[in-house]
N, C-alpha and C positions, 0 to 999 in steps of 0.2 A: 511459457514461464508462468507457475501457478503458486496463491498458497495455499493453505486448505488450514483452517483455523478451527477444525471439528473434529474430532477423532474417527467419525465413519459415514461420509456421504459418497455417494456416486452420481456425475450427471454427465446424462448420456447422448445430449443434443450433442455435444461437441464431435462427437465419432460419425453423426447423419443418423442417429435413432431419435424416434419424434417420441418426446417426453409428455405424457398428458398434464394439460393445462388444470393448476391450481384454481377451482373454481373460489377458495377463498380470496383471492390475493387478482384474480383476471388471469390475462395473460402477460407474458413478458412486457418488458418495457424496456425500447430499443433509442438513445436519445444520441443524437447526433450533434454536434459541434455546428452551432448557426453560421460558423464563415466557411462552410465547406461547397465545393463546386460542383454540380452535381457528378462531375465525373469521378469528383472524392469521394463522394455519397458511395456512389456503386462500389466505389474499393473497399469500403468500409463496411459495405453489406457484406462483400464478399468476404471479406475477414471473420465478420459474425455471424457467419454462413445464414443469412437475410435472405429467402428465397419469395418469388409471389407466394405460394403457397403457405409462407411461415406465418404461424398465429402469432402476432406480436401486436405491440400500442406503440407505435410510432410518435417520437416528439423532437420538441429542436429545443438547444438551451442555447442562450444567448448573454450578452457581455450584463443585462436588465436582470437575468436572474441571479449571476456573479454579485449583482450590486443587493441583489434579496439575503442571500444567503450569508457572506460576506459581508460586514461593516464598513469598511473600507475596498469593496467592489468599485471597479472601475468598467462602469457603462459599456462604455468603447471597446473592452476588451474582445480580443478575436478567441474565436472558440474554435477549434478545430476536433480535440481530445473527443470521444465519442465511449458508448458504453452501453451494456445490456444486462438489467439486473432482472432476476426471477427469484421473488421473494419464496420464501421457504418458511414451513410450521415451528413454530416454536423447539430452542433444544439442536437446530440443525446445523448451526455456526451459519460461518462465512467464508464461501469457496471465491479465492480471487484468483482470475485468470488474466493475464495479458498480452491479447493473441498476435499484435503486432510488435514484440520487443526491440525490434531496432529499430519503432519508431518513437518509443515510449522512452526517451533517453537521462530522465534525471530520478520519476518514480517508481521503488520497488514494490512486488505485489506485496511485500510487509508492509512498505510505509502505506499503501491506501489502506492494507488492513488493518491497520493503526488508528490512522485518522478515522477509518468508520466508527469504530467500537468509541473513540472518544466522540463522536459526530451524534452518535447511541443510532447506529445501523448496525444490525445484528441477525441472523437467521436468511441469509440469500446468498445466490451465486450470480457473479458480477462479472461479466467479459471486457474487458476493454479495450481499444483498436484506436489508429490515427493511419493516415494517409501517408502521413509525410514525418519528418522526425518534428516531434513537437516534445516539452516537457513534460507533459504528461499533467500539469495541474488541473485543468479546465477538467477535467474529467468524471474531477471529485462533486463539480458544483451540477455537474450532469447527471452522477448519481443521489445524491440528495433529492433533484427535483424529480429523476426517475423514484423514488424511493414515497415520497409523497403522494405521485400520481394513483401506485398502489396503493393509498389509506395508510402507508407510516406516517409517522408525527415525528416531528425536528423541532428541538430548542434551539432558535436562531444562535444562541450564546455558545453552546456547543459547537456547533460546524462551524461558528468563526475560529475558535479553539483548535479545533479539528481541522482546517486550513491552516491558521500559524504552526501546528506540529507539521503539517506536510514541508511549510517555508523552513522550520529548521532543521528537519531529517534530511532535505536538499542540498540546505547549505553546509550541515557537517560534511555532508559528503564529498560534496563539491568543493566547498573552497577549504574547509579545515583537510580533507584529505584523506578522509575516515572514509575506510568499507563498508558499502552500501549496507552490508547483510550484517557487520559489528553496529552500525547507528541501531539498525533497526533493533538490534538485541538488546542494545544499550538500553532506546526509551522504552522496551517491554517489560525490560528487568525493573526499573524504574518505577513504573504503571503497576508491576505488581507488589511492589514493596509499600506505593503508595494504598495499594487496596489494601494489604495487612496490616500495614501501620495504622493508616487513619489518621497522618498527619495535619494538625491542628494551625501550626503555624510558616511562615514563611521560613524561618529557622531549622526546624524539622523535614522541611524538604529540602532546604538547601546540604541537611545534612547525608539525608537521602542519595540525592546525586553526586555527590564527595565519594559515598561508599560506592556506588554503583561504577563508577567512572574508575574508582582503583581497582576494584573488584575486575575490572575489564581491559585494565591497562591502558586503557585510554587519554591522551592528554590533551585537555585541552587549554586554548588560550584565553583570560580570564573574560573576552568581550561573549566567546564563544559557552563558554561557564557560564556566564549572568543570563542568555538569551536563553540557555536550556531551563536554569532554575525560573526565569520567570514563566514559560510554561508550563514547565511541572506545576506549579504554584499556582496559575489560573485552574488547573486542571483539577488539582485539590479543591479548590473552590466550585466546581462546577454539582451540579442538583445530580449527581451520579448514585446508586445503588453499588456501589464497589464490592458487592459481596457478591454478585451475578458477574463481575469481571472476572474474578477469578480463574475460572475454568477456560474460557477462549483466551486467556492473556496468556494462560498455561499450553494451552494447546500451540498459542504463535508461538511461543519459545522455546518449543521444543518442534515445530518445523523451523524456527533460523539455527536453530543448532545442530541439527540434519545437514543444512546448505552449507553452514559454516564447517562441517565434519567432510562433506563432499569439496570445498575448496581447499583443505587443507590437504585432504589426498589427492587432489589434482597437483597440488603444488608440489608435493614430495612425489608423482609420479615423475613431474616435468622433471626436477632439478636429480631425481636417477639419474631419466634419457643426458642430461647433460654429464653429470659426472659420467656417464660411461665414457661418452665420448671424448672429454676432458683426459680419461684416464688411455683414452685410446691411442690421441695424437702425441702426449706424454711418454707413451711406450714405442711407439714409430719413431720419434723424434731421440730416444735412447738407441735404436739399432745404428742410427747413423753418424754416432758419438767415436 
């Protein structure tokens, strides 16, 4: 389960071809979830296909860099979510992979590639893996410090931002009940209207997300409405370049409109196979009349 946020990359570790190591950037950087065992360690190497021989920078994030990154981090927290970024040249996007999906159970590879571009992580290819089914949060705060290690730079205010859009991409989906891959379109569509508009006031984005939300059919309830407008609305606010959004915001929204094209003809393949068969017991259930 992938997204690919760039019109034209290829990367070929995934298949067992050894990709030469960016001397700009190092090498990979491989960070693992600090409450893992090491017998989850190995599982997780083995997910990121992690061999002695692989050139990587090995690190461990923990509940300390949660409380870094995050405003409201919680110390304590357990980290399990793990992840492997290899930074890429300028212009390359953001290739998100999620090599364990049915451990990864509440984030899509949209919503991390969401939260990066607002985070201002941009131009890498990002694996991420867990052991056991975990939410998949921790992950994010594994990529930031992986993201760093290589010489990026993060505005603390950003990736807090950038974690509250993962908490409400989560929870529309989760408790509002909304499709994973409709949220994600929703705050895309959104993110891009805030880059062309340029909204100035809290008013203007509230109006923003009004249009966005019918434009999608989407309903929500108004506790669920005020938590999406106050993050658009931080997000307005934040030291962004919106004119460089553009093009990746464009390119994720037209990979979830792909997925959402491939869920809709999965559903109208399914409900065929049933009407066949609806019309079949229908026609047996007439001979016996």
């Amino acid at each position: 389960m992938g997204v690919l946020v760039t019109p034209s990359i290829t990367y070929a570790d995934s298949t067992g071809t050894t990709e030469a190591v960016n001397e700009k950037f190092g090498a990979p950087i491989v960070v693992y979830g600090g409450n893992l065992t090491e017998e989850q360690k190995k599982s997780v190497k083995d997910s990121l296909k992690i061999t002695e021989n692989s050139d990587v920078q090995e690190i461990v994030v923990t509940g300390k860099d949660l409380a870094t990154y995050l405003k409201d981090g919680d110390e304590s927290a357990r980290m399990f979510s793990s992840a492997k970024i290899t930074r890429k040249d300028a212009g390359k996007g953001l290739v998100i992979n999620i090599v364990t999906p049915d451990n990864i159970t509440e984030v899509t590879s949209e919503m991390y590639a969401n939260a990066m571009l607002t985070a201002g992580i941009q131009d890498a290819v990002v694996e991420i893996a867990a052991p056991k089914p975990v939410t998949g949060h921790s992950a994010l705060v594994g990529i930031y410090k992986a993201y760093e290690v290589t010489g990026g730079e993060l505005d603390p205010e950003r990736t807090d931002v950038a974690n509250d859009e993962l908490s409400v991409a989560t929870n529309l989906a989760k408790e509002a009940g909304i499709d994973e891959a409709k949220v994600s379109e929703l705050l895309t569509e959104i993110k891009k209207q805030i880059a062309e508009q340029n909204p100035v006031s809290r008013e203007e984005v509230e109006k923003i997300v009004s249009e966005q939300l019918a434009n999608l059919q989407i309903e929500l309830s108004e506790k669920d409405r005020q938590l999406l407008i106050d993050l658009m609305d931080r997000i307005r606010q934040l030291d962004i370049d919106f004119s460089q959004w553009s093009d990746q915001l464009n390119d994720l929204s037209k990979t979830i409109e792909d997925k959402i094209g491939n869920i809709v003809d999965n559903e109208g393949f399914w409900q065929g196979v049933k009407d066949f068969f609806n019309n079949l017991i229908d026609s047996i259930r007439s001979m016996f009349k």
